[in-house]
Each structure stands twice: as C-alpha cells, then as structure tokens.
Phi, psi and omega in degrees: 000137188223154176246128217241134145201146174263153168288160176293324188280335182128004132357088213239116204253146176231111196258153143222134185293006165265326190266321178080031165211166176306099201285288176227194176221169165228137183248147161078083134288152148232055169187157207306160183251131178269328173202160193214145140225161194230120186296171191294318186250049145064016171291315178236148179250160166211141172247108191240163162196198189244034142272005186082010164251189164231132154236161202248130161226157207252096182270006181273316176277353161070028179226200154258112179283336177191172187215130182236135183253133167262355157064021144239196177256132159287085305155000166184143172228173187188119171306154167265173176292160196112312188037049139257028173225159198198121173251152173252132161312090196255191189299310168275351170142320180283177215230109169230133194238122185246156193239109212281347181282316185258001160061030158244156170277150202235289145241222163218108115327114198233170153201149189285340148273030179226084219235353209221196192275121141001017199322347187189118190244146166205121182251155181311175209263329165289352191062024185245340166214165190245137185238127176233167177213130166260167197283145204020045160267128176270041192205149172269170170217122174252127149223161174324146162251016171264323214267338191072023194225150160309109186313289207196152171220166195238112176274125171266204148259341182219185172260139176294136171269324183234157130206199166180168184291186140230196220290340187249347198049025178283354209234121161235158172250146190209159182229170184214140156343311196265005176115002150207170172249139187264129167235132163241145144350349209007304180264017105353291196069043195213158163303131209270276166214181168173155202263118191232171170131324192289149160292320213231158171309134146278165219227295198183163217207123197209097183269187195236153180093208153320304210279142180268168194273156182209137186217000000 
C-alpha cells in the first residue's frame, strides 16, 4: 500500500504505509503539485502542477514516461475509462483530455460559461460524459466527450465545491461549501434531493456502494 503527496518545489514523496517510511520521491515539476491520480494497478502516476505541466510517471521505474504542457495550471484531472486518457481541468475553464499511449492531446473543451478554474472533473462509468464544476459557480456543466458539446448544466442555489457521477450514472452528487449535499437526477436533469443540517462547511465526502467517491 502506498501513500503519493506532492511538495510546494515539485516534488512527489512516495511512501509505504506498511513500512511507514519514504520509499522515493519523483522529481520535475517546478512548482507546487495541485492534484495527482494513481491508475487501478498502481503503474502509473499521473501529476499537475503550476508549471503548467501534467506528467505521467512509471512507478515500478520510478521514472518519468511523459510531460504534457497545458500552457495553463491544471486544478484537476480524472482518468477516462481504460485509463489510457487523462482530462485535465485548467485554470482558465477549459477542459484538455490527453492520450497517454501516443503522448498527444486528443482534444480541448471550452464552453463560454465556464471562465474561471476547473475544481473538479468526474466522468460516468460509460465514458460517454463529463460532470465539471469551476470554482465559485453554482452549476454542474455536462458534456458529451463523443459530441464534444454540452449536454445539459444542473443550477443549484449556492456554488457547488465538488461533484461526480456514481457508479451506474444515472446519479450525480455534489456538495457546497456551506453545509449541504446535493444528489441530482440525470435523466430529469433536476435536483433529486439533498441533505442540509451542517453548522460548518462541508469539505469532503465518501459514498458506499453504486456510489462513487468525492473528496
């Protein structure tokens, strides 16, 4: 079992929780890492940071297999299924999905209500669409990844901090600062329910089940 966190220098410490010590680190980003995911067999890294790059690294060689410059800061990523494709969330709004085998961008997603950084990308269990939320917005925005276009946005009441699908996708969650969670609908496109009651912000979020994770 290994626990991944990136440094303020660019740095990526690779621990193991059974031994409770640093096994290696991987060096070069140059500048702090804002988000990392790690593939289902534990092979691959994938890295962003605010140099404005994304990188794929090879933990069994402990090394770097590729670098892709997004010529904006990245602020989220999310595997397509497969996990050879990796979209990155960026800074400015957009949406860029990269392809880990041929080490090109396959495309970009832009939509004009979407101007500010990218906090959370999560795609459905079919791969056929993307749920993204920018930073201080009060709407999910889905699109298609075949058609490349927006589907459908789901409008709250306050800005949404998170969301994701759950695991059959009919269902997405989403939580807000301020103390509740949201479950919509999909096929509605409306709000389902949602869970009110926190004093304090929510933060972070973990379902069971059908459901998939949000943090």
């Amino acid at each position: 079992l290994a626990l991944f966190y990136g440094l303020k220098f660019g740095e990526i410490a690779v621990w193991s929780v059974d031994k409770a010590e640093e096994e290696f680190e991987l060096e070069g980003h140059d500048g702090p890492v804002w988000c990392m995911l790690v593939s289902g067999d534990c092979r691959t890294l994938v890295s962003a940071s605010s140099d404005e790059s994304v990188k794929v690294w090879c933990l069994e060689k402990r090394a770097e297999m590729a670098s892709f410059e997004t010529g904006v800061e990245a602020k989220s990523l999310s595997f397509l299924p497969g996990e050879r494709r990796v979209s990155c969330g960026l800074e400015d709004g957009s949406i860029q999905v990269w392809n880990l085998d041929t080490k090109t961008k396959e495309f970009n997603l832009t939509d004009p209500g979407m101007t500010d950084e990218v906090l959370s990308l999560s795609i459905s269990h079919d791969g056929k669409n993307m749920a993204a939320v920018c930073s201080g917005y009060d709407r999910i925005t889905v699109w298609n990844l075949e058609t490349k276009v927006v589907v459908f946005t789901l409008k709250s009441e306050e800005s949404i901090e998170r969301a994701a699908f759950s695991t059959e996708g009919e269902k997405i969650v989403s939580f807000q600062g301020w103390g509740r969670v949201e479950v919509w609908d999909c096929e509605d496109r409306d709000l389902a329910y949602h869970f009110a009651g926190h004093s304090e912000p929510v933060t972070a979020l973990v379902m069971a089940g059908v459901w998939t994770a949000v943090f």
